[in-house]
N, C-alpha and C positions, 0 to 999 in steps of 0.2 A: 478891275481891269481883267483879271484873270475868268471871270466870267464873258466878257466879250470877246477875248480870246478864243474860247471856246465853241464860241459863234459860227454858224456859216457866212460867208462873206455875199456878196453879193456882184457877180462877177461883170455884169451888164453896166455897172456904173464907174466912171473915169474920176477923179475928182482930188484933188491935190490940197494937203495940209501943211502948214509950214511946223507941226507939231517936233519934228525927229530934230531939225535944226533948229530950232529954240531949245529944246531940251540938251542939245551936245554942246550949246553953248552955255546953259547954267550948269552941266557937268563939268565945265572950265571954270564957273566960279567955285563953284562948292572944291574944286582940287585946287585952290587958290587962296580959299579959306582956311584948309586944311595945311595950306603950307604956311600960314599965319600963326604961327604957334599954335596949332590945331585950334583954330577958333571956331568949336563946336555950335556955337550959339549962330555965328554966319551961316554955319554949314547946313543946321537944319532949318534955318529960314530958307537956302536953296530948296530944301527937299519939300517946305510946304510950296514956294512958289512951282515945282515941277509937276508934286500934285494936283494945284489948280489948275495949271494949263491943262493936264490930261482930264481933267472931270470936264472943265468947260467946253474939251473940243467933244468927248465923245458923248455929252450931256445935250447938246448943240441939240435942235428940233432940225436941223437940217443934214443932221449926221446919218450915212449911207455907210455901213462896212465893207468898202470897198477891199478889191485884194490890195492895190498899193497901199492902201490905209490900213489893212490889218497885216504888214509886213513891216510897216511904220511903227504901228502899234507896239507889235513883239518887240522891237530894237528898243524903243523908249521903255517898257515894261522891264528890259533886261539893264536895260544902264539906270532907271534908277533902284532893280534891285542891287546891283553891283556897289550903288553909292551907300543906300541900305548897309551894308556888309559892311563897308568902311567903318562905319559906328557900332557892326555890331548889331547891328536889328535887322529883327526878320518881319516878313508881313506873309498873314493864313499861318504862326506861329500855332494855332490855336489845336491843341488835340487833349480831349478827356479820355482819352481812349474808346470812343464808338467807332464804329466804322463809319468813316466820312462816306464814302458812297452811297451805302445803304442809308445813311440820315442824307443826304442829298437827295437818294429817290423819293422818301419820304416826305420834306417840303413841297418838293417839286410834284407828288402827288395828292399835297392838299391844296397848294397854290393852281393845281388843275379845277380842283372844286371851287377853288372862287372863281376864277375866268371862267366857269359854266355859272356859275351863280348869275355873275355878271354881262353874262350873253344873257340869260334869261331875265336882268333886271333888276335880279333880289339884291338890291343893293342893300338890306341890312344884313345879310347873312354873308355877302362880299365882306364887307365893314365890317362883322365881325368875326371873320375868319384874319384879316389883314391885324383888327387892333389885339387876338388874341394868339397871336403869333408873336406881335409886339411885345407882350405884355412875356411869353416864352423866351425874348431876346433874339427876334430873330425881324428883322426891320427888312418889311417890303419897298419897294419903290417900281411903281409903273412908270416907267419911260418911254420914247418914241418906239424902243425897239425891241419891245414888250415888259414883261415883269421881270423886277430883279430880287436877289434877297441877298441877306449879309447876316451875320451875327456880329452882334450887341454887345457890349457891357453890363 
């Protein structure tokens, strides 16, 4: 999420998600859960169903980042890190000490040589820049709204 975030929005499209009010409403159960003799086991079955609703709305083939939709977004990204915190977990916890920027240009400058690869076709040298980045721990995903990357386990 924090890479769509980062995103430019696209300001020409109007389009309404019920994503914020779904999400404020299982922030009411997961503090519900919580008031259950901290029933941590409810609490993170909330946090997986909050995560789904967010992959599925902005995984959607018809998802447009609009500005109300990336203003939506931020709120839902902020309340479930908020709930996050509650247990004590963080997410992008992740530093070996490199510089994250400089290893973000990085992918982001070989993940340019596959989308030229694959403007031009070379779909095996796409496919093996993608499954050798895998293999680095670092999981591509092309989506509607270009390429994404993540680190792995």
């Amino acid at each position: 999420m924090e890479n769509l975030l980062n995103n430019e929005f696209d300001s020409d499209v109007n389009n309404e998600s019920d994503l914020l009010e779904t999400v404020k409403k299982l922030k009411q159960d997961f503090l519900t859960a919580m008031d259950d003799d901290f029933n941590t086991a409810l609490a993170t079955g909330v946090l997986h169903e909050i995560s789904t609703k967010i992959n599925k709305t902005i995984n959607d083939a018809d998802f447009v980042l609009s500005k109300e939709i990336y203003h939506q977004i931020n709120k839902v990204n902020n309340i479930f890190n908020e709930l996050l915190n509650i247990l004590g977990l963080k997410l992008n916890d992740y530093d070996n000490g490199i510089n994250s920027e400089k290893f973000d240009e990085l992918v982001n400058y070989v993940l340019n040589l596959r989308e030229e690869a694959r403007n031009n076709k070379n779909w095996e040298l796409a496919d093996k820049i993608r499954d050798d980045l895998l293999d680095m721990g670092i999981k591509v995903n092309d989506t509607p709204r270009g390429t994404e990357w993540e680190i792995i386990d």
